[in-house]
N, C-alpha and C positions, 0 to 999 in steps of 0.2 A: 581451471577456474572452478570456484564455487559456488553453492547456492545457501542463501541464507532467510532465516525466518528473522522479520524486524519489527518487533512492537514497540510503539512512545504512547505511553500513557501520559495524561496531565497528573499534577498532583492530585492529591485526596477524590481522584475521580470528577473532577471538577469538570463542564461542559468544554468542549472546545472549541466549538461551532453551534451558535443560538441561530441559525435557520438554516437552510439547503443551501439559500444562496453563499453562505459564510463553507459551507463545507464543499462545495464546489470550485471555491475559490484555494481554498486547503487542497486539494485535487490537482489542481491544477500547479500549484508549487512544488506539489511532492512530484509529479509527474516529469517539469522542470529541473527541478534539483537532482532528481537520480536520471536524466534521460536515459542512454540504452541499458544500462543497466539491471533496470526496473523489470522485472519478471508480469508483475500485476499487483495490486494491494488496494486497499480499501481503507475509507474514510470514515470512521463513523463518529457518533456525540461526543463520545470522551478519549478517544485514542485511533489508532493508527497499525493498519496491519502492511507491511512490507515483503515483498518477498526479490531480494537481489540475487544479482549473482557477478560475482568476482571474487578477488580476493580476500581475506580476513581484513584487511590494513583500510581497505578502500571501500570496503561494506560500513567501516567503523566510522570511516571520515566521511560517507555517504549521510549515516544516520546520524550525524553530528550537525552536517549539513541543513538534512530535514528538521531535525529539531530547532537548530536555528529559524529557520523561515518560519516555523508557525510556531515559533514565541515573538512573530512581530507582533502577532494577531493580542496580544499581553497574557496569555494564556499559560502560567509555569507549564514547564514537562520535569515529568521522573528520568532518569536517567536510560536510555536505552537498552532491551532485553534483545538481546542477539543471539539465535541460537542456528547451529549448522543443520542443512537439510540430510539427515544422512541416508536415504533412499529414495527409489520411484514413488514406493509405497506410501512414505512420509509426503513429499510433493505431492501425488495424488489426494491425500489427508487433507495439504496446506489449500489446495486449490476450492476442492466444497469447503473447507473451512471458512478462509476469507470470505469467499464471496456470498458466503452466509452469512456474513455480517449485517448486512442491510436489511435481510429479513431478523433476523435472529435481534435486531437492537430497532425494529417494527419504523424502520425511517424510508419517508416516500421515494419510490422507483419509478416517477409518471416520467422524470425527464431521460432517464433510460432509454427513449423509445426516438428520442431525435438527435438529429445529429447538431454537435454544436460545443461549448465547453465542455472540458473532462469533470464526468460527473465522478461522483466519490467512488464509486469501482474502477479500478481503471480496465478491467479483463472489459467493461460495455461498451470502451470508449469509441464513438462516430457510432459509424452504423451495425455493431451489434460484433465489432472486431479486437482485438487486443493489441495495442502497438508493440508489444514483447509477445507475440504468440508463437515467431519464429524460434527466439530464442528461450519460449520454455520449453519448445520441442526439443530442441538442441541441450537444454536441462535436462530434460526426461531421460534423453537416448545417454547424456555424460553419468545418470544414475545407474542405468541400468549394468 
């Protein structure tokens, strides 16, 4: 198996979630839609950071999936950028990356701190745990 880096942008950068609560609810689809799969990824105003792991075929038909679900929301997407992880040292990259997302694009982290829907990170999700933590360990050790 493999690990993949998954970004859906909307078009022309257009919002994709007008409050927390709407990105929340985007969180929790994408969380849905790719279950174990899902390494960790992040929600932010105009796109979507992914990071899977399986096959090419099933990555594709994952982020197909997610794009589905949050163009219920009426939000176009650009077509999906799928790129292969190809080391520890890339993962390592991918992980401060995403999860800098929520500072880096300055959108509130107060609900970070309790346990309760999957907020837009998923690496925070419940109490401060990542539901794919085992298997990015199992990512890491298949890079090295």
């Amino acid at each position: 198996m493999d690990t993949f880096h998954v970004t859906l942008a909307t078009e022309e950068r257009t919002a994709l979630c007008s409050s927390n609560t709407d990105r929340v609810r985007a969180a929790a689809s994408v969380a849905r839609t790719c279950g174990r799969e899902l390494l960790f990824f992040c929600v932010v105003d105009d796109h979507v950071h992914l990071v899977l792991r399986g096959t090419a075929k099933r990555v594709g038909q994952l982020a197909g999936n997610v794009s589905q679900s949050l163009r219920r929301s009426g939000t176009p997407l650009d077509r999906a950028r799928i790129r292969p992880v190809s080391s520890r040292a890339h993962l390592r990259t991918l992980v401060r990356y995403v999860l800098d997302q929520i500072t880096h694009h300055t959108l509130s982290t107060a609900h970070i701190q309790r346990s309760g829907p999957a907020p837009p990170s998923g690496i925070w999700w419940g109490r401060g745990r990542c539901p794919g933590s085992a298997r990015l360990r199992s990512a890491k050790r298949s890079l090295a």
